[in-house]
Structure formats: C-alpha cells, structure tokens
C-alpha positions, 0 to 999 in steps of 0.5 A: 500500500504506497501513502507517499504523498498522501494527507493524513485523512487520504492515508486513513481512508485508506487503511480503514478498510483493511482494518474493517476486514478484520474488525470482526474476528478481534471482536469475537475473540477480543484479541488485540489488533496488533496488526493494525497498529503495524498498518498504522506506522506504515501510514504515518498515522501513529504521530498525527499530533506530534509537533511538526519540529519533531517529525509528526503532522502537528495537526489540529483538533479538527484534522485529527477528529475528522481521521479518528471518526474515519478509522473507527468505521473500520475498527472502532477498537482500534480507533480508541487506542489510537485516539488515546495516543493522540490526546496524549501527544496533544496534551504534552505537546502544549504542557508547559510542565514537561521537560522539554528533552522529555517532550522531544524524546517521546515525539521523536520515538512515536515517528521514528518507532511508532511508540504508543502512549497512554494515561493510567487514571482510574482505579478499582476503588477510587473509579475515574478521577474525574469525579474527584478523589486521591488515587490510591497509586503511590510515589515514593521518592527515593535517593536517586528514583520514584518508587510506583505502587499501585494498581490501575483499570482500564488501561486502552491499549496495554498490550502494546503500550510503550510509556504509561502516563500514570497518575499518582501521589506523593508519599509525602505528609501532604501528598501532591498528586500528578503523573509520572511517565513509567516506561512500560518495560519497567521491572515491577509492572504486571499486566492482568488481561481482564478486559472482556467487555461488552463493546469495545473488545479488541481495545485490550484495555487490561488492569496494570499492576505496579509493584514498586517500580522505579523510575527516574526523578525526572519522570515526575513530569507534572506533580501538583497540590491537589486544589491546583488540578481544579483549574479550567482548561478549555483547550483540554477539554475540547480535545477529549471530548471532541476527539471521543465523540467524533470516534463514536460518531464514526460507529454511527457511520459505519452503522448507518453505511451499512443499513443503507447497503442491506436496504438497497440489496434487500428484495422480499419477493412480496414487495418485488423491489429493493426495501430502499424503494419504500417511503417508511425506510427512506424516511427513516434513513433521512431521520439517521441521516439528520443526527449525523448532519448535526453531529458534523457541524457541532464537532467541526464548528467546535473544533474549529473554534479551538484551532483558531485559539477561541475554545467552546467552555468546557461547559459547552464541550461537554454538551457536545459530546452528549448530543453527538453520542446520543446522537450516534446511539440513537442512530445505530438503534435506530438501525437495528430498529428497521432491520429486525434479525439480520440486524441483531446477527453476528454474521453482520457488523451491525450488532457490534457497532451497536455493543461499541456505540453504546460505550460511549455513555461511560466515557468521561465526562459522563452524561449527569455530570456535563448536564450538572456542570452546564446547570451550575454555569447558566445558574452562575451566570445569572447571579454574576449577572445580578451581582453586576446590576 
C-alpha cells in the first residue's frame, strides 16, 4: 500500500478498510489488533499530533477528529487506542510542565518507532478521577528514583503500550498528586488481561499492576497540590471530548453505511423491489441521516473554534459530546430498529457497532455530570449577572 504523498485523512481512508476486514474476528475473540497498529506506522498515522519540529503532522483538533471518526468505521477498537495516543501527544505537546528533552524524546520515538502512549487514571476503588478523589497509586521518592505502587483499570491499549502516563501521589505528609511517565518495560509492572467487555473488545484495555517500580526523578513530569488540578482548561477539554465523540460518531457511520447497503440489496419477493424503494425506510434513513448532519457541524464548528485559539467552555464541550453520542446511539438503534434479525446477527457488523456505540455513555465526562456542570454555569451566570446590576 504506497501513502507517499498522501494527507493524513487520504492515508486513513485508506487503511480503514483493511482494518474493517478484520474488525470482526478481534471482536469475537477480543484479541488485540496488533496488526493494525503495524498498518498504522506504515501510514504515518501513529504521530498525527506530534509537533511538526519533531517529525509528526502537528495537526489540529479538527484534522485529527475528522481521521479518528474515519478509522473507527473500520475498527472502532482500534480507533480508541489510537485516539488515546493522540490526546496524549496533544496534551504534552502544549504542557508547559514537561521537560522539554522529555517532550522531544517521546515525539521523536512515536515517528521514528511508532511508540504508543497512554494515561493510567482510574482505579478499582477510587473509579475515574474525574469525579474527584486521591488515587490510591503511590510515589515514593527515593535517593536517586520514584518508587510506583499501585494498581490501575482500564488501561486502552496495554498490550502494546510503550510509556504509561500514570497518575499518582506523593508519599509525602501532604501528598501532591500528578503523573509520572513509567516506561512500560519497567521491572515491577504486571499486566492482568481482564478486559472482556461488552463493546469495545479488541481495545485490550487490561488492569496494570505496579509493584514498586522505579523510575527516574525526572519522570515526575507534572506533580501538583491537589486544589491546583481544579483549574479550567478549555483547550483540554475540547480535545477529549471532541476527539471521543467524533470516534463514536464514526460507529454511527459505519452503522448507518451499512443499513443503507442491506436496504438497497434487500428484495422480499412480496414487495418485488429493493426495501430502499419504500417511503417508511427512506424516511427513516433521512431521520439517521439528520443526527449525523448535526453531529458534523457541532464537532467541526467546535473544533474549529479551538484551532483558531477561541475554545467552546468546557461547559459547552461537554454538551457536545452528549448530543453527538446520543446522537450516534440513537442512530445505530435506530438501525437495528428497521432491520429486525439480520440486524441483531453476528454474521453482520451491525450488532457490534451497536455493543461499541453504546460505550460511549461511560466515557468521561459522563452524561449527569456535563448536564450538572452546564446547570451550575447558566445558574452562575445569572447571579454574576445580578451581582453586576
């Protein structure tokens, strides 16, 4: 396959439907794709956010929400992993925090290696930091190291993970709290392969055990007083909001491609015509086709407010990514709606992309939490608004 030449979505569409091919068989089986992730170095896809000065694309949000929504019509799995690689190298990219030589150094091995990197945050008792909380992961600090101790879930990717962004506290009278970038071949770290989920099966998102394991001072990358996480980032919470929902956006996709293909082929013989030829299906595709149009233009207008250095709140991120998988789950319902059994077979791809869309309702931030957080702004700016008068 030649991508000499190719721009970063041409290269996608590309590959896309080589991962398709082979989407289901990881599913059934929940096993890792590594031969996608292969694909992928040879696309010159695995550096898409790495800064131009260090090899990568350095492309922006709404490239990289647009490449993300089309590999995930091939393989939604797959597209996780890679969407978690994106939002890293994003975020490091613009982190004022991170060594520079650690920033360089991490860059430069994802183009010249196609190193994968991923942030380890929730955990068995504490769930997603998201919702607040200390993790219960330690870093000791040693004479010449930081000792990890811990235990993290969920961990995307971990089969072929090459640097873990894990999140932690100091073991300090008063702890700060951050991460601290562990390489994955790290003596003292075990990978307990208990991913088996309902959607989202080939994403190998294993538990990772930490046992004391060392790492070097300068891996403390970004270590902070707790209340100092608390502030707003805008720019943040666009890109992984976006990023996610574009992914599931591109599962309705794929579901809604699909239907229209089984409609237009589907000839009962007490009709005598393809189903495509009746008003109740054309309707209903018109009705897929209407979420999917207002899913585009809240991602693209949103992600082009950030490109261009004027972020959505995060607020207003937030809602976004609700409508738009709302959105893609009612789109992929509706689907299986029309097409009855054949729907619901395994034998077709329709029955997965209903089990991965509906993943999306778990993803930070969750659904209560971007409605309370939208609530708590609108009744905020109202009593700032009377402060005022």
């Amino acid at each position: 396959m030649q991508f000499d030449g190719l721009k970063p979505l041409e290269r996608a569409r590309l590959v896309a439907p080589e991962f398709a091919a082979l989407a289901a068989e990881h599913d059934r089986n929940g096993s890792f794709p590594f031969e996608n992730f292969k694909l992928l170095k040879e696309a010159r896809l695995l550096a898409l956010t790495v800064p131009t000065e260090f090899g990568g694309d350095g492309a922006g949000l709404a490239d990289t929400c647009t490449v993300l929504g089309t590999l995930a019509q091939g393989d939604a799995s797959t597209a996780l992993v890679l969407a978690m690689q994106y939002l890293m190298h994003a975020t490091i990219a613009r982190s004022p925090r991170w060594p520079a030589r650690i920033r360089e150094h991490l860059a430069r091995e994802a183009v010249s290696d196609g190193s994968l990197i991923n942030a380890l945050r929730v955990e068995p008792e504490l769930g997603t930091p998201a919702r607040g909380g200390i993790p219960a992961t330690t870093a000791e600090q040693t004479s010449d190291a930081w000792r990890i101790s811990g235990h993290k879930i969920y961990t995307t990717g971990a089969p072929l993970l090459s640097w873990l962004m894990v999140w932690a506290r100091t073991a300090e009278t008063e702890p700060r709290v951050g991460t601290f970038l562990v390489p994955a071949q790290t003596r003292g770290i075990r990978i307990v392969e208990t991913w088996d989920h309902l959607g989202m099966r080939a994403s190998g998102s294993h538990e990772v055990v930490f046992e004391a394991a060392l790492v070097p001072p300068e891996y403390a990358v970004d270590i902070r007083k707790p209340a100092e996480w608390s502030e707003p980032d805008d720019v943040q919470a666009a890109w992984y909001v976006l990023a996610i929902a574009s992914l599931y956006n591109g599962i309705a996709i794929a579901a809604r491609n699909w239907l229209v293909t089984y409609l237009t082929q589907r000839k009962p013989t007490s009709l005598g015509a393809s189903l495509s030829k009746l008003p109740r299906f054309q309707e209903a595709v018109g009705e897929i086709d209407a979420r999917l149009l207002t899913n585009r233009v809240l991602i693209n207008t949103a992600a082009t407010r950030t490109d261009s250095g004027m972020p959505p709140p995060a607020t207003e991120s937030g809602l976004v990514k609700m409508t738009v998988t709302t959105n893609a789950i009612a789109a992929v319902e509706r689907a299986i709606e029309l097409t009855g059994n054949p729907g619901l077979s395994r034998v077709n791809e329709l029955e997965r992309h209903l089990r991965d869309v509906l993943c999306s309702r778990i993803h930070t931030p969750q659904n209560d939490s971007i409605l309370i957080a939208a609530g708590r702004a609108a009744f905020r700016a109202i009593a700032l608004k009377g402060d005022r008068q």
